[in-house]
N, C-alpha and C positions, 0 to 999 in steps of 0.2 A: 504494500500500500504506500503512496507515495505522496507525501503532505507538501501538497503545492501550496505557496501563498498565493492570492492577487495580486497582481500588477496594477500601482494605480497610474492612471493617464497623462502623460507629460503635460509637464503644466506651461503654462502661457506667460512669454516673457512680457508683454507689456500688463496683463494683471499683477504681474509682482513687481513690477515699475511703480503702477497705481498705488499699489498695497506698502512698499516699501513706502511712497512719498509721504502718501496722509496718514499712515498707520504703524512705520516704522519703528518710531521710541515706543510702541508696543506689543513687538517683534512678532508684529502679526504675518508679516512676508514669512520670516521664518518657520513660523508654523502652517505658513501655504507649502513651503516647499520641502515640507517633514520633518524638519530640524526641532523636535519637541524639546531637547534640551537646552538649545542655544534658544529658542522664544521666551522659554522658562525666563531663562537668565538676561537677556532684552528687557523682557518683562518689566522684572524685579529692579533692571538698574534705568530706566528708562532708556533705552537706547545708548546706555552706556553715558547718561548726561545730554545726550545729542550726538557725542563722536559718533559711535558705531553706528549709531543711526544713517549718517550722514555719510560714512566708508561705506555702509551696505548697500544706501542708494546708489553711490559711483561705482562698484563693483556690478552692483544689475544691472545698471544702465550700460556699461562696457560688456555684459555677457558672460561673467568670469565666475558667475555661482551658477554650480548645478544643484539638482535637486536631491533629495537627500538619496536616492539611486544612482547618483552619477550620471545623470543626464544631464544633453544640456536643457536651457531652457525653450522653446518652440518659437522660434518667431511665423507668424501667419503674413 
């Protein structure tokens, strides 16, 4: 018997552009693109004050985070 997981759907790189801009310091991008640990910890520090906020918008907007499967992210 052979315990497949689901694969969930690559995600959409201008939703995590959105989601990073107005919803960043509450790593909610992160938690779009599976990263349940690193949102956690966004969370808690607000986007890290604003830095990390503000690296992980210019990182998604340059295309340089995948999702938490190593993909990248879709541009349509």
């Amino acid at each position: 018997m052979t315990n497949t997981q689901p694969v969930p759907p690559q995600r959409d790189w201008l939703t995590t552009v959105l989601l990073s801009f107005f919803l960043g310091s509450l790593g909610i991008d992160r938690f779009y693109l599976g990263y349940t640990g690193l949102g956690v910890a966004k969370l808690l520090t607000l986007g890290g004050c604003g830095v990390w906020a503000l690296i992980d918008l210019i990182m998604i907007i340059m295309n340089n985070v995948p999702d938490a499967q190593g993909r990248p992210l879709l541009k349509k």
